[in-house]
C-alpha positions as CSV (number, residue, x, y, z in Angstrom):
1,X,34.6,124.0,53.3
2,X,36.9,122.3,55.6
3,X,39.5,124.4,57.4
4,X,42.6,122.1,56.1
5,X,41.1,123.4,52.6
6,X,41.3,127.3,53.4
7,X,44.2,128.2,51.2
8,X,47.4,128.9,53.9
9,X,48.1,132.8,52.9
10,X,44.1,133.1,54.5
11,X,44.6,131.1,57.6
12,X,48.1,133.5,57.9
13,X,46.6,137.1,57.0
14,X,44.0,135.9,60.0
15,X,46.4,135.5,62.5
16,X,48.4,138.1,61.5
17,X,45.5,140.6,61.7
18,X,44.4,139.1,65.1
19,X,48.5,139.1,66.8
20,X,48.5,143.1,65.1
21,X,44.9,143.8,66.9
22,X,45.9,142.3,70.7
23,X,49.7,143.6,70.2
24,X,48.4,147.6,69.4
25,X,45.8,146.9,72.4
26,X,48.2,145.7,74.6
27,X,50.4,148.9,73.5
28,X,47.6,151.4,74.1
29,X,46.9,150.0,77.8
30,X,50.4,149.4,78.8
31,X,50.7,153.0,77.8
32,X,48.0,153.9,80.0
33,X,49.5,151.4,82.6
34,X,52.7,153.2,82.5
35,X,51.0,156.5,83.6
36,X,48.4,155.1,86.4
37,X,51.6,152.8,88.2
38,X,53.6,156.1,88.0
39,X,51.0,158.5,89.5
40,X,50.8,155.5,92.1
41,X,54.6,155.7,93.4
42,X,55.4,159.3,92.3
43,X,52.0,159.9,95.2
44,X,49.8,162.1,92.6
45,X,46.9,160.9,90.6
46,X,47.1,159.2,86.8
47,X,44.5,159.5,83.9
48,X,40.8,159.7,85.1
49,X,38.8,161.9,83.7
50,X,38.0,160.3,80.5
51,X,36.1,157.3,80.6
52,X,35.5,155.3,84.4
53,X,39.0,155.0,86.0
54,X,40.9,156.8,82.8
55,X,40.3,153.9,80.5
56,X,39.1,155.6,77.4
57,X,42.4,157.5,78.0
58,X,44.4,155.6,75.0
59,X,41.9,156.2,72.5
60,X,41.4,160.0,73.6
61,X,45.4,160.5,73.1
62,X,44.5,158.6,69.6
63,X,42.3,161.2,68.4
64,X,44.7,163.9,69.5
65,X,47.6,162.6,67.4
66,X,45.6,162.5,64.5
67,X,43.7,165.6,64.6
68,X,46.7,167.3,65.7
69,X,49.1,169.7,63.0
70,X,51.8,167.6,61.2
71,X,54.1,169.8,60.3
72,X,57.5,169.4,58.0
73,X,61.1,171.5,58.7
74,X,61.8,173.4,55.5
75,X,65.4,172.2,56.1
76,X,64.1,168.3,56.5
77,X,64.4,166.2,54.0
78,X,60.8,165.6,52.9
79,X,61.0,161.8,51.7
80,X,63.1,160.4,54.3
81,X,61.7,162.8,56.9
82,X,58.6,161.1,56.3
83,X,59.8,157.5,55.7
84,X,62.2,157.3,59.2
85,X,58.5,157.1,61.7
86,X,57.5,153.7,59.3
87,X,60.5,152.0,59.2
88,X,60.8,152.2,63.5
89,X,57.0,151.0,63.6
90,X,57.6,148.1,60.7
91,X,60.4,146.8,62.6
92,X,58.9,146.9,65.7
93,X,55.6,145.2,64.2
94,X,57.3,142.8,62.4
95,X,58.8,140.4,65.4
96,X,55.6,139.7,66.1
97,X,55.2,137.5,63.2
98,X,57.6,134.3,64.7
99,X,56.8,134.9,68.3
100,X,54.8,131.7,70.4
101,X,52.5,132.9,73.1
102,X,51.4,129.6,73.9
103,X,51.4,126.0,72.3
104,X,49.2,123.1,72.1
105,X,49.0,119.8,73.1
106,X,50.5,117.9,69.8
107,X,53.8,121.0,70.3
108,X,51.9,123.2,67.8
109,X,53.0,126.8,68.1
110,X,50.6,129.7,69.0
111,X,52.5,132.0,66.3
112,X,51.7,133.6,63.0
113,X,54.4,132.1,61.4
114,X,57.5,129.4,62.6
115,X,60.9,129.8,61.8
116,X,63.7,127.6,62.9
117,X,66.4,130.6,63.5
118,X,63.7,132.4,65.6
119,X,65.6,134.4,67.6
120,X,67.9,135.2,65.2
121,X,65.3,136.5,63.5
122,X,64.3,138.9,66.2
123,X,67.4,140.2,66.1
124,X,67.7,140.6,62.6
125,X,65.1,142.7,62.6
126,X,65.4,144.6,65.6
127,X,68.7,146.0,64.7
128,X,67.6,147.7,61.4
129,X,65.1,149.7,63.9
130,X,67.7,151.7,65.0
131,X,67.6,153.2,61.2
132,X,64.6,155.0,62.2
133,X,65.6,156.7,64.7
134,X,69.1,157.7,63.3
135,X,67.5,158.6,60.2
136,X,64.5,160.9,61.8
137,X,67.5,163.0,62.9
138,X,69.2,163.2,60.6
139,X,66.6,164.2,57.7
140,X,64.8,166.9,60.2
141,X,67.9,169.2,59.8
142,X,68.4,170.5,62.9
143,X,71.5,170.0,65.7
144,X,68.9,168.2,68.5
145,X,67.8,165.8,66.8
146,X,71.3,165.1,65.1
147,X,72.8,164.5,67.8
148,X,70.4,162.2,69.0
149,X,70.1,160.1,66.2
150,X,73.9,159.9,66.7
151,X,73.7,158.9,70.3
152,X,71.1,156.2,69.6
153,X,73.1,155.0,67.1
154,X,76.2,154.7,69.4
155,X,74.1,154.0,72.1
156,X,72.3,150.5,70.4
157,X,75.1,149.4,68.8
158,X,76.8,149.1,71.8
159,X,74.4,147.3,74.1
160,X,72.9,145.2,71.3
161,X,76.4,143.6,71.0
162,X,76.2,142.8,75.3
163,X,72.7,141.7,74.8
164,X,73.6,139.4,71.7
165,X,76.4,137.6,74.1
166,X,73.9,136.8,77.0
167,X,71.0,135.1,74.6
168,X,74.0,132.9,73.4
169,X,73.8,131.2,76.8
170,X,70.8,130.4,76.6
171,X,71.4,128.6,73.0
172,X,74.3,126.6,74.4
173,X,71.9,124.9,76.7
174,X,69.1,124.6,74.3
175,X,71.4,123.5,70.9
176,X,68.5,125.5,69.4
177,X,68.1,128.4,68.1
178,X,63.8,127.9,67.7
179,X,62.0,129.5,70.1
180,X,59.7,126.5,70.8
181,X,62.8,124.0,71.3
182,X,64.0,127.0,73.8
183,X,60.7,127.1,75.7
184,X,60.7,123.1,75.8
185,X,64.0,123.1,77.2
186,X,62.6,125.0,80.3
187,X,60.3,122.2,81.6
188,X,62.2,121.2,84.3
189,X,64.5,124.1,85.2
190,X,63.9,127.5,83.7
191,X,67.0,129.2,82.3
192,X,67.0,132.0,84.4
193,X,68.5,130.0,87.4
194,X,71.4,128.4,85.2
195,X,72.1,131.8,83.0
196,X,71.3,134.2,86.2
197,X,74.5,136.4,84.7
198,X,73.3,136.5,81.4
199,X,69.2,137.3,82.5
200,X,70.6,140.3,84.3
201,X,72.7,141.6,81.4
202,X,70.2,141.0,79.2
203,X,67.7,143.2,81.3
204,X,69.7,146.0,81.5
205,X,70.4,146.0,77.9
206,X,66.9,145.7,76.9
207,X,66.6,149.2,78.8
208,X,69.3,150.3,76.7
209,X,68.1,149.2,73.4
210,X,64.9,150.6,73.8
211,X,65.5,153.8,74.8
212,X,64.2,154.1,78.3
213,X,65.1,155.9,81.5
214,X,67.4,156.0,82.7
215,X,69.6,155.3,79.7
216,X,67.0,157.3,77.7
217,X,70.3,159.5,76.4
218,X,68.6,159.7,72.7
219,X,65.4,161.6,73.9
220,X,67.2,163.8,76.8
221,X,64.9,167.0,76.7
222,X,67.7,168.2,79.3
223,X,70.1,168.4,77.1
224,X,68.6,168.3,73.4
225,X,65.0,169.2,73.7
226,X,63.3,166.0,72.2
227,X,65.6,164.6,70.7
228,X,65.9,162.7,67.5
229,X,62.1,163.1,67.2
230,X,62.2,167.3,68.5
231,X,61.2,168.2,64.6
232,X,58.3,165.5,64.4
233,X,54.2,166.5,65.5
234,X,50.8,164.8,65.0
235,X,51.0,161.0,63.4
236,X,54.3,160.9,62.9
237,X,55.3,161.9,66.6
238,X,52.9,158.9,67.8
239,X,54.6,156.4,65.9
240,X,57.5,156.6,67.1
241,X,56.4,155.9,70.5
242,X,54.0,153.5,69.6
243,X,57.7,151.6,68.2
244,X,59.1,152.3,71.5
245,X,56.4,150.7,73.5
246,X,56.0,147.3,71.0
247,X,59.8,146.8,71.3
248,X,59.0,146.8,75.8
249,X,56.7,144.7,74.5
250,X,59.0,142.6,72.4
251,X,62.0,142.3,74.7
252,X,59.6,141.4,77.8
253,X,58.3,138.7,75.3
254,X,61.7,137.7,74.7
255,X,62.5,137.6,78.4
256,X,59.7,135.2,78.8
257,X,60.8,132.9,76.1
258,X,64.8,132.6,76.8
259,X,64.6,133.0,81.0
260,X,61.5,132.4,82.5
261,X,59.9,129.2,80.9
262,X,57.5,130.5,78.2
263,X,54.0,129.5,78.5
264,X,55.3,126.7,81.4
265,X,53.6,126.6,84.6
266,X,56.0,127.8,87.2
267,X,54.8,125.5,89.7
268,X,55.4,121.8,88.5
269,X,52.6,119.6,87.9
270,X,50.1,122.1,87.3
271,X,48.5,122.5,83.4
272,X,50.5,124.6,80.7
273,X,49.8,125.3,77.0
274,X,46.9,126.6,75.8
275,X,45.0,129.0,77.0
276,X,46.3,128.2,80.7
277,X,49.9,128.4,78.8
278,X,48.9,131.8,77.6
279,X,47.9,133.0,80.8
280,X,51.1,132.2,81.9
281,X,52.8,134.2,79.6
282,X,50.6,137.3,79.5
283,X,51.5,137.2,83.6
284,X,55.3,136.6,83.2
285,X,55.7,139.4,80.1
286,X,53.8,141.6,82.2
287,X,55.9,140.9,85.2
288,X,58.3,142.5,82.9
289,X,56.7,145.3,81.8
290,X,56.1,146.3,85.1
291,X,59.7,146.0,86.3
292,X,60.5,149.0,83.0
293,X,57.8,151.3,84.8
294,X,59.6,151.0,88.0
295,X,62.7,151.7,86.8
296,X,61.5,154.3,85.0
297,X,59.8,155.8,88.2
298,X,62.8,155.4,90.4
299,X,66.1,156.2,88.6
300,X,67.5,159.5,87.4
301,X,69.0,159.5,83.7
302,X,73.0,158.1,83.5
303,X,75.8,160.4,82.1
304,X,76.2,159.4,78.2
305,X,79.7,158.8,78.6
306,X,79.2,156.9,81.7
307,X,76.5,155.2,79.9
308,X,78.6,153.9,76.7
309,X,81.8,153.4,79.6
310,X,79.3,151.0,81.5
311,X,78.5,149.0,78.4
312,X,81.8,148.4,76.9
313,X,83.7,148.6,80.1
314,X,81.4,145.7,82.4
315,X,78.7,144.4,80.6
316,X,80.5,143.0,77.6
317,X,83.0,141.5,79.3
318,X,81.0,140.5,81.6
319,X,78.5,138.6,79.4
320,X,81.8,137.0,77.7
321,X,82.7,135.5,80.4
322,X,79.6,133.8,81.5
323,X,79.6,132.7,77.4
324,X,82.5,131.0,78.2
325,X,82.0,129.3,81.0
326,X,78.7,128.2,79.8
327,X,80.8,126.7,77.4
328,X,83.0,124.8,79.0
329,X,80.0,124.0,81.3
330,X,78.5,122.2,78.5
331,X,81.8,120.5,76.9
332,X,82.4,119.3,80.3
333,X,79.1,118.2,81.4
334,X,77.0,117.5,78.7
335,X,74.1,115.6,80.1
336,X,74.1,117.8,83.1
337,X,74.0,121.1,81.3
């Protein structure tokens, strides 16, 4: 049998099930990334005892969560108690589908699936994660982790709407809302140098959306122990961090795609696409990645109401100005833009 004859919903459960297997890998090792750059700046030592240099570490903390006692409020409610950890994981999972690593030579897309709103998409879908979240708190029925779902859903609501107005930018320039056309657009200047405004909004709000220090406000164990998830143990507790660190995962993709050229070289004349292309983006997402661990590492957490002041206060304002005169940058100089 020829591949053109495999029947298409094959060819897709295959790339689906290969995109899942890298994207959980690359979770479990950023994880363990995350702890061995910290240990490295904060002067003490990461993971190492289990496996040479701490590399069995992921699948060790595996085993714990699922060995370990799930347990279930009497006061929860038991369906959507248990329901709120799957929908932030399903979400988080499911952005994967449209998102191009790479491309090759005839402009075919390295993706599961192609869709020409991509990025609308992505957004789509990342805003009905915040559901988890504000539902895990409020179905554990307990003050904590109330008031955290309440902050995460002030809290992403907010940012997503500064973070919504810097991609736009980016879409101006491009007339396309396709990921590929957007990547394509970036052979000769990468968007980042043009939309410099909107890349730096759009990397503070990407803190913001996903819920890490120091605008972690929803998981403060300051000031309410854990947070929206203080009720959950075993499985379900992992999931929701395994959701956390697929959306890093997700918005440094993203990063990648609108502001720093995709899968293109960054030095012009040398190969991309393909696998080179790939390696390309693997080094820029990471690049990201890398930048959340150091943040992490070096600031302390914000006030909440200095937090929700900052985003409705300077970034959205902000990123609506640099809309605008994106704007008229384009009406006026079309060619140019």
């Amino acid at each position: 049998m020829s591949v053109s004859a495999i029947p298409i919903w094959i060819v897709v459960l295959i790339k689906s099930a290969v995109v899942l297997g890298v994207v959980i890998t690359t979770f479990a090792y950023s994880m363990l990334a995350e702890r061995k750059v910290m240990g490295w700046m904060q002067l003490r030592p990461g993971p190492n005892r289990v496996g040479p240099w701490g590399l069995l570490q992921p699948a060790a903390d595996a085993v714990k969560m699922i060995f370990k006692e799930d347990l279930t409020p009497d006061t929860a409610d038991p369906l959507i108690y248990r329901l709120a950890p799957f929908i932030s994981l399903i979400c988080a999972m499911g952005v994967f589908a449209i998102i191009p690593f790479s491309a090759s030579a005839d402009g075919t897309l390295w993706s599961v699936g192609n869709v020409n709103a991509g990025i609308l998409f992505i957004f789509a879908i990342g805003s009905i994660g915040v559901y988890g979240i504000s539902l895990a708190g409020w179905a554990s029925g307990s003050k904590f982790p109330l008031l955290g779902s309440v902050r995460s859903t002030a809290q992403m609501i907010s940012y997503e709407l500064s973070m919504t107005m810097s991609v736009i930018g980016v879409l101006i320039l491009t007339g396309s809302t396709a990921l590929g056309d957007i990547v394509n657009a970036q052979l000769r200047l990468w968007f980042v140098i043009p939309q410099i405004i909107g890349f730096l909004i759009y990397v503070i709000t990407a803190v913001a959306e996903t819920n890490r220090a120091p605008f972690d406000l929803v998981e403060a164990e300051t000031e309410l122990v854990g947070g929206f998830h203080t009720e959950y143990s075993g499985l379900r507790f992992g999931l929701f961090f395994i959701a956390e660190y697929l959306n890093m995962i997700t918005v440094s993709c993203l990063a990648t795609l609108l502001f720093l050229g995709g899968w293109n070289s960054p030095i012009p004349g040398l190969p991309s696409g393909g696998f080179v292309g790939l390696g390309w983006f693997i080094l820029k997402a990471a690049a990201f990645l890398f930048f959340y661990i150091w943040l992490r590492s070096t600031l302390p957490r914000f006030r909440y109401d200095r937090l929700m002041d900052f985003g409705w206060k300077v970034l959205l304002p902000v990123a609506t100005l640099n809309l605008i005169l994106t704007a008229v940058a384009v009406a006026v100089w079309p060619t140019h833009a």
